[in-house]
TIPARO-598696 format. One record per residue (C-alpha): y, z, x; residue in one letter; residue number from 1. Coordinates in nm, 4 decimals. Layout:
node north Y&up Z&east X&residuo A&num NUM
...
// end
This chain:
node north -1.6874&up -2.7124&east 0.7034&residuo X&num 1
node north -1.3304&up -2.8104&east 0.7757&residuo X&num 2
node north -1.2954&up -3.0647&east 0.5390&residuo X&num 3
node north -1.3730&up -3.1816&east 0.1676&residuo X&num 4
node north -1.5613&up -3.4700&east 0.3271&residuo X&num 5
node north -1.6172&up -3.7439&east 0.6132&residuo X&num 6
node north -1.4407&up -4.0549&east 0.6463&residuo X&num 7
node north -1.6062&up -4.2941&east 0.8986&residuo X&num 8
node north -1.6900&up -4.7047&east 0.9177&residuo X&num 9
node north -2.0151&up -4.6312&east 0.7157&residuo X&num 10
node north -1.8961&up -4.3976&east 0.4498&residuo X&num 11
node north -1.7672&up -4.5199&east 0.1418&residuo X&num 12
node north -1.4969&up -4.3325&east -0.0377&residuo X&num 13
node north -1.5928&up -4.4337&east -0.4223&residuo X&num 14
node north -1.9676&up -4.2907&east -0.3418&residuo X&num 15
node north -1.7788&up -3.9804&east -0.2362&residuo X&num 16
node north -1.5921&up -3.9220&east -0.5144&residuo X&num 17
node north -1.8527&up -4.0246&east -0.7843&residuo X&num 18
node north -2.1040&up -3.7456&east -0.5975&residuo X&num 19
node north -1.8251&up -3.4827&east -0.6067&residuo X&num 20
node north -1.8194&up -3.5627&east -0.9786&residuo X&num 21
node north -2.1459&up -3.4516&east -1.0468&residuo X&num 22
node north -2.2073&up -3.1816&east -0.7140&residuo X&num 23
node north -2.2538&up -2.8869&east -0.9934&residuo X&num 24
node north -2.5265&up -3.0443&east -1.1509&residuo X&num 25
node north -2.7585&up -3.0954&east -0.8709&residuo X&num 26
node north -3.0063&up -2.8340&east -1.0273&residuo X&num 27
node north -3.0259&up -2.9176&east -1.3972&residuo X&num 28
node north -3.3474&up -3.0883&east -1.3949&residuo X&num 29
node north -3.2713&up -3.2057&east -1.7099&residuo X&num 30
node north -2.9093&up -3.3520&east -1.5770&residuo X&num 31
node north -2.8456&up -3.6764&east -1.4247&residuo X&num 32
node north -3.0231&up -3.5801&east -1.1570&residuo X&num 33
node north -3.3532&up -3.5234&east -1.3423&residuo X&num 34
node north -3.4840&up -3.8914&east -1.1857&residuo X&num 35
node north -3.4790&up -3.7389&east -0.8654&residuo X&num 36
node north -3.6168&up -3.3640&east -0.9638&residuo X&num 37
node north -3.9317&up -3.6074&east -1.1072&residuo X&num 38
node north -3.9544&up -3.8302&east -0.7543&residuo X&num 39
node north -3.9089&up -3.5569&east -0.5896&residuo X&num 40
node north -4.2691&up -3.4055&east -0.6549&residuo X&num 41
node north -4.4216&up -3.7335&east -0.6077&residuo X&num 42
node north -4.2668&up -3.8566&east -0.2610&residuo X&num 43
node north -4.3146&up -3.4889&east -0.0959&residuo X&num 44
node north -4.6629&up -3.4910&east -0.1478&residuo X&num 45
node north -4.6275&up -3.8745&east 0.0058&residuo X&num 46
node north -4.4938&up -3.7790&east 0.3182&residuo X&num 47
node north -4.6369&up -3.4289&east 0.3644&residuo X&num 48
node north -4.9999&up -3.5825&east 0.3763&residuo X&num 49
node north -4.8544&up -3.8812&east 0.5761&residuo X&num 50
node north -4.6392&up -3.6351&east 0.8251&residuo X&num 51
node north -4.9038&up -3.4160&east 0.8889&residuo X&num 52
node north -5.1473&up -3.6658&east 0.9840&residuo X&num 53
node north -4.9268&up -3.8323&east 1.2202&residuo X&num 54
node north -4.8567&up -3.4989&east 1.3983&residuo X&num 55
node north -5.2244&up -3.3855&east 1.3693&residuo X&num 56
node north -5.1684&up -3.1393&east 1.1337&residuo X&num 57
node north -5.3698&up -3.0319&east 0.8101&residuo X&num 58
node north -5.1834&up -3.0860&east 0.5323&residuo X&num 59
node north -5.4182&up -2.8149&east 0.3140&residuo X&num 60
node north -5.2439&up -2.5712&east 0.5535&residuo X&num 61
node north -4.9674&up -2.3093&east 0.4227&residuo X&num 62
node north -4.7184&up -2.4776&east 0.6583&residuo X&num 63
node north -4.8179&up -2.7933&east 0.7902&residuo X&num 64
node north -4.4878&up -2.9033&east 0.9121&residuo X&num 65
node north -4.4209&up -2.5520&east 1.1000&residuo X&num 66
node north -4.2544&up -2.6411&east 1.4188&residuo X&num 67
node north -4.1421&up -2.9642&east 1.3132&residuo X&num 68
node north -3.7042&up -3.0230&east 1.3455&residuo X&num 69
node north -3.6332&up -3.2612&east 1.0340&residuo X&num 70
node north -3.3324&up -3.4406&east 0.9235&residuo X&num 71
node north -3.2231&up -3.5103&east 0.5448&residuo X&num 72
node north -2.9798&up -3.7252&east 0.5981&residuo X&num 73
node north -2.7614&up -3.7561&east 0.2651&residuo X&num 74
node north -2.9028&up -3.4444&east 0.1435&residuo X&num 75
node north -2.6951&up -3.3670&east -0.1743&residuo X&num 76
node north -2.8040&up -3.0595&east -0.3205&residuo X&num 77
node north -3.0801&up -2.9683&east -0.1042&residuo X&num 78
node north -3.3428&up -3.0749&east -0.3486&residuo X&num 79
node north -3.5803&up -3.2736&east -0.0862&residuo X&num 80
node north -3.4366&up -3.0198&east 0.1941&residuo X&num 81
node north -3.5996&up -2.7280&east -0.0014&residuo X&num 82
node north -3.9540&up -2.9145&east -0.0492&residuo X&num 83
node north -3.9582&up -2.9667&east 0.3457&residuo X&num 84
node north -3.8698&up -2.6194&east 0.4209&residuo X&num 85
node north -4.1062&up -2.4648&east 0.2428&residuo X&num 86
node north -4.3676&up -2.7165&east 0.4245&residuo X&num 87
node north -4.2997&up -2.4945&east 0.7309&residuo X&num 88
node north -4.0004&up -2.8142&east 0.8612&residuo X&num 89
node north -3.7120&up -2.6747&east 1.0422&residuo X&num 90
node north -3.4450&up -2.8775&east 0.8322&residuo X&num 91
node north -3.1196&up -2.9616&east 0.9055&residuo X&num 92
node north -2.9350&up -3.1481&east 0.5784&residuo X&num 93
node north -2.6310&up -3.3135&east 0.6151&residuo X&num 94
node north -2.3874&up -3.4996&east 0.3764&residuo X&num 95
node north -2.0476&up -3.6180&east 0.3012&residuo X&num 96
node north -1.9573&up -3.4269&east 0.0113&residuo X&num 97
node north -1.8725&up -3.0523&east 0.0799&residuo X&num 98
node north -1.9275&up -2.9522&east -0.2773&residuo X&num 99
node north -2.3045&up -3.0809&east -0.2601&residuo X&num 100
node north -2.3740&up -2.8522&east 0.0523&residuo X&num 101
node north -2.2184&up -2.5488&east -0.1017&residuo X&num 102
node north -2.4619&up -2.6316&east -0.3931&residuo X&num 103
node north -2.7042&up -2.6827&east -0.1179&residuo X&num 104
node north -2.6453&up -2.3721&east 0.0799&residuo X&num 105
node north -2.6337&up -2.1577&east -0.2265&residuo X&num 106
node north -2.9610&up -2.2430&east -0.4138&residuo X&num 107
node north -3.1590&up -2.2375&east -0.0582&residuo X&num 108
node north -2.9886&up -1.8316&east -0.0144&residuo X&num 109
node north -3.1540&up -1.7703&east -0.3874&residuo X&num 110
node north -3.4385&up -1.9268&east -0.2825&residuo X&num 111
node north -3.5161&up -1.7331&east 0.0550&residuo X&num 112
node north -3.4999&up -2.0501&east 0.2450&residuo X&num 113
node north -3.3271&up -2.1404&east 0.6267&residuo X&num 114
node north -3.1922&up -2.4309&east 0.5789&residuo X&num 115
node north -2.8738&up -2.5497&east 0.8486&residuo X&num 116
node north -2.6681&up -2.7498&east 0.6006&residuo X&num 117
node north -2.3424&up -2.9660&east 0.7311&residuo X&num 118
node north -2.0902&up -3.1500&east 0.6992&residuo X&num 119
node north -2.1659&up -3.5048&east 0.8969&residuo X&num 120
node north -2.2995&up -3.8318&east 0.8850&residuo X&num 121
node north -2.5795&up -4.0193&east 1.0729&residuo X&num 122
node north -2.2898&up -4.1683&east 1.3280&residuo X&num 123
node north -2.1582&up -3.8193&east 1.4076&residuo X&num 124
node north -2.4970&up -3.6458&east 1.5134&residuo X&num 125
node north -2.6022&up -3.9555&east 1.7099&residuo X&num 126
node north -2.2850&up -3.9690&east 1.8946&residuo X&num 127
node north -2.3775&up -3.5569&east 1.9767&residuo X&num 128
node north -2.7119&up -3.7177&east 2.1222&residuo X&num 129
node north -2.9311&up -3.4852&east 1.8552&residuo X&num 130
node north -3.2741&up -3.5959&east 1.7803&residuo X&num 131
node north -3.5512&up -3.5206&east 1.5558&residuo X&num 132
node north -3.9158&up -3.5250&east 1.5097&residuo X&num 133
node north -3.8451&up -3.6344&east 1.1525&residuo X&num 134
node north -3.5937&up -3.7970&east 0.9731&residuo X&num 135
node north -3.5292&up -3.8555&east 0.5866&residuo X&num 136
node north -3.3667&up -4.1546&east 0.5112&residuo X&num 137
node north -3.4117&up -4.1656&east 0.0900&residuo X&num 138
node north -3.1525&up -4.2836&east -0.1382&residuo X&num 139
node north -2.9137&up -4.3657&east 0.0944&residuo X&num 140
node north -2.9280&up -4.6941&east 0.2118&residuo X&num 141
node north -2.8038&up -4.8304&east -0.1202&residuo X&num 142
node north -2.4784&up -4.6206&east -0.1278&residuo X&num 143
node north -2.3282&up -4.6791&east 0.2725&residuo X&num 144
node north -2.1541&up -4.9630&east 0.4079&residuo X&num 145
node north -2.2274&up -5.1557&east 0.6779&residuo X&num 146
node north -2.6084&up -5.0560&east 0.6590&residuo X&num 147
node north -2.6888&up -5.2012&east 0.9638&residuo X&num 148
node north -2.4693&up -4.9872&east 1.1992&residuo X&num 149
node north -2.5885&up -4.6767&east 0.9744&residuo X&num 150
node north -2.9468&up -4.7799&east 1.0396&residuo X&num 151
node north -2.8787&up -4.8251&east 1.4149&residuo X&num 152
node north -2.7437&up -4.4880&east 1.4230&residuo X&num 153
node north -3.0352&up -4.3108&east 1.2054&residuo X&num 154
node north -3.2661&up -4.5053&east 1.4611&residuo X&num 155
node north -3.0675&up -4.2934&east 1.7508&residuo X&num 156
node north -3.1832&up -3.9786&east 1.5923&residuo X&num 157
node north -3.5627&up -4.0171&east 1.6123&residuo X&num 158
node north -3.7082&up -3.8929&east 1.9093&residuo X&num 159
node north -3.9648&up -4.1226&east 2.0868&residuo X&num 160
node north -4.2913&up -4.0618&east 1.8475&residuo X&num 161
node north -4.0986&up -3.9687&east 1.6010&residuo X&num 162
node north -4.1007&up -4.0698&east 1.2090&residuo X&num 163
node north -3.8644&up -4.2044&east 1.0035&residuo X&num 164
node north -3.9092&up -4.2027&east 0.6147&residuo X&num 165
node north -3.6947&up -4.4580&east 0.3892&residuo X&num 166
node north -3.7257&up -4.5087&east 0.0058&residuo X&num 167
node north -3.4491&up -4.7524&east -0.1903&residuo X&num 168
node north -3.3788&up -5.0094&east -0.4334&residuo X&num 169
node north -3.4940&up -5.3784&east -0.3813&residuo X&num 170
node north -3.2773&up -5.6386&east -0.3726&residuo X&num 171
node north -3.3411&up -5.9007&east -0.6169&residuo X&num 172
node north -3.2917&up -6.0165&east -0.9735&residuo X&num 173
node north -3.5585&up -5.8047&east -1.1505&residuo X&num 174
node north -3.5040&up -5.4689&east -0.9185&residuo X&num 175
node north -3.0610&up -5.5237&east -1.1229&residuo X&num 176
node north -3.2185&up -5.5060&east -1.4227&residuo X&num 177
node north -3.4707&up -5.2438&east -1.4175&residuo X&num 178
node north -3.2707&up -4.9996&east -1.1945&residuo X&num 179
node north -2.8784&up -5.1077&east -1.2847&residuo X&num 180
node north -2.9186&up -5.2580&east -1.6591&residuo X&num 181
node north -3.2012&up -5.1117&east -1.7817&residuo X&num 182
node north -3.1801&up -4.6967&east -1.6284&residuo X&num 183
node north -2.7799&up -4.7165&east -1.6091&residuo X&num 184
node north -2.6586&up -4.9174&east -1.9430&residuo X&num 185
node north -2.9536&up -4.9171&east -2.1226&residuo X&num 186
node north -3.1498&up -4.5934&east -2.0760&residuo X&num 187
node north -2.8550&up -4.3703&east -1.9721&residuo X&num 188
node north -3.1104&up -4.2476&east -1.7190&residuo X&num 189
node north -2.8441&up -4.2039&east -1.4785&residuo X&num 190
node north -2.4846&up -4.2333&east -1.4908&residuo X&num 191
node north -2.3225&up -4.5919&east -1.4724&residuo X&num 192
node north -2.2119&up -4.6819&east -1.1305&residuo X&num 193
node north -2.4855&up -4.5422&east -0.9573&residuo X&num 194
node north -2.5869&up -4.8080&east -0.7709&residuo X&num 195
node north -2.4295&up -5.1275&east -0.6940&residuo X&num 196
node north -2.6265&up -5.4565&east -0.6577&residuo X&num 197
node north -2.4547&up -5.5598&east -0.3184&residuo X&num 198
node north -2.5366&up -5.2302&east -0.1912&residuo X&num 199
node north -2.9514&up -5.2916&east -0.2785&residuo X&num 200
node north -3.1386&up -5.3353&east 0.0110&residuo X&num 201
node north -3.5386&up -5.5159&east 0.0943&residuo X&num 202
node north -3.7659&up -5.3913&east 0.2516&residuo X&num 203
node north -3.7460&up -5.6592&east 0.5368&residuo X&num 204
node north -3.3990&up -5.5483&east 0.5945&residuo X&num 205
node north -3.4349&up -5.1937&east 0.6718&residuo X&num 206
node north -3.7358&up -5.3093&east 0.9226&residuo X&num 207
node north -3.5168&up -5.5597&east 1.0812&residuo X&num 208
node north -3.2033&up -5.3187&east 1.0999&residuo X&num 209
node north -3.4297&up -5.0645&east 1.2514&residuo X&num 210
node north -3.5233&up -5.2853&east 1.5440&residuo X&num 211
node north -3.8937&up -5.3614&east 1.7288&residuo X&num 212
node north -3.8879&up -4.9648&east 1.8236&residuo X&num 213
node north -3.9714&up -4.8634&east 1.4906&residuo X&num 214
node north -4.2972&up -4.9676&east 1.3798&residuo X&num 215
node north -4.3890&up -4.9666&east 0.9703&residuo X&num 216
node north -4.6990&up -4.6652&east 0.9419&residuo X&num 217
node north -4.7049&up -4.7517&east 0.5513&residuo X&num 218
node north -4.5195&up -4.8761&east 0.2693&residuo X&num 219
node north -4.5450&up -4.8536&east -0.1000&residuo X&num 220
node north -4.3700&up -4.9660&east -0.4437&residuo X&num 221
node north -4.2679&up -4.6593&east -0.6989&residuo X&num 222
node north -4.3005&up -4.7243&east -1.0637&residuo X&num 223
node north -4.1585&up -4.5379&east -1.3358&residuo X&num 224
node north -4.3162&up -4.5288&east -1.6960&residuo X&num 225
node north -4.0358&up -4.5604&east -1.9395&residuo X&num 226
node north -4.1695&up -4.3988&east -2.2284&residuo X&num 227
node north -4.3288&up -4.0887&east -2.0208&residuo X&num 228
node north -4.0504&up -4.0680&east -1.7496&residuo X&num 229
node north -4.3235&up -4.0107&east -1.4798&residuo X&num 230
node north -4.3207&up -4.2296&east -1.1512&residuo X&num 231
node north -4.6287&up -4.3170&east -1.0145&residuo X&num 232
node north -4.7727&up -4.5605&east -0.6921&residuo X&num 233
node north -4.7571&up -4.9467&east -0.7207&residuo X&num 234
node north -4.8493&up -5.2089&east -0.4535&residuo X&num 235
node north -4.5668&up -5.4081&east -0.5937&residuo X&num 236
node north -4.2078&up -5.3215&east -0.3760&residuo X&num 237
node north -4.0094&up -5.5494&east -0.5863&residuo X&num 238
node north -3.7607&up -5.2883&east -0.7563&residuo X&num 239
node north -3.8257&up -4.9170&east -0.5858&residuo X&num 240
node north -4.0096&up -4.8472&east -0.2303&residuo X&num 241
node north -4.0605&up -4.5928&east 0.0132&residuo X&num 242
node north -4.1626&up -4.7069&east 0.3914&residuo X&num 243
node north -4.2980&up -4.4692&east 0.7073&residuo X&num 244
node north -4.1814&up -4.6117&east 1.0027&residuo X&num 245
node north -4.2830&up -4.4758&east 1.3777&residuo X&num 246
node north -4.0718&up -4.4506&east 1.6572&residuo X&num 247
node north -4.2847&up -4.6163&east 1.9552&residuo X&num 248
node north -4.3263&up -4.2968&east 2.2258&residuo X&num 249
node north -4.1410&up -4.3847&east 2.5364&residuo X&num 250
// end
């Protein structure tokens, strides 16, 4: 890592700095990050049963994803990069904040884990021609600019057959107040700024941005009980929603 962080068309310098803010508390499951410690049980069981079907694997298996080169792609620190590599993924986690891959790199040493952590963007490894079997798109959408030239160039890095996961924030009146008023002003959930309503992006979006290549495997809404703080599966997208999308095989 040669610098503190990326600068490029889709990275925007305010998420940067509001990340590097909080980079040493990536691990405090009781921090601002505890949302994502909580999702983070629920969507890997999502995509590990998901993945492995897809690549006719058994998901009761030790490793199901063994073999498998997967892409975090804004992988702060290494929470969801962990969870695949113990799955049996070969995982490559990349972000624009140095401080969250030192995090990154340091908790996956403790934790006996081979993780290749750098210092990129979507743009750069697409431009390098890499590709992967699997790529994790989640949380990310809602904090880049020009999302449609970051999709293209997440879209580059699927290999024909591949899968791409993507979870966000809808874009609508309802999905501002639940996930910006209510778990931001209201709920102190997580910290104010978070997310920015311009930013929030539906469902249709990310499937048009993606292009006809990508085809949608399955899609579902995430709910979160307030009282409980546990998320759970809803039909209804309208405020948070993960999607499985399929690369069409050449």
């Amino acid at each position: 890592m040669t610098a503190a962080h990326l600068t490029s068309a889709t990275v925007d310098p305010d998420e940067i700095a509001y990340f590097e803010r909080l980079a040493h508390r990536w691990w405090d499951t009781e921090g601002p990050f505890w949302p994502l410690h909580r999702l983070n049980a629920l969507r890997v069981d999502w995509l590990s049963a998901r993945l492995a079907a897809g690549f006719g694997r058994q998901v009761a298996d030790e490793r199901p994803l063994a073999g498998l080169r997967l892409l975090d792609i804004g992988c702060g620190g290494g929470i969801l990069s962990e969870s695949m590599a113990v799955l049996g993924a070969e995982v490559t986690g990349i972000d624009i904040t140095e401080k969250n891959l030192r995090v990154a790199a340091l908790h996956a040493e403790g934790s006996g884990l081979a993780i290749d952590y750098r210092l990129a963007d979507a743009e750069t490894l697409a431009r390098a021609g890499e590709t992967f079997d699997i790529v994790l798109n989640m949380e990310v959408v809602e904090h880049v600019e020009r999302r449609a030239d970051f999709l293209a160039d997440c879209a580059r890095l699927v290999r024909p057959g591949g899968f791409m996961a993507v979870s966000s924030i809808n874009r609508n009146p309802l999905a501002w107040l639940i996930a910006i008023v209510g778990a931001e002003r209201v709920l102190g959930w997580l910290p104010p700024g978070t997310h920015h309503y311009r930013k929030l992006t539906r469902p249709g979006e990310v499937v048009a941005e993606l292009g006809e290549a990508f085809g949608v495997i399955e899609q579902t809404g995430v709910r979160v009980n307030p009282i409980h703080r546990r998320f759970g599966f809803t039909a209804w997208m309208g405020v948070n929603y993960m999607m499985l999308f399929r690369k069409q095989p050449v």
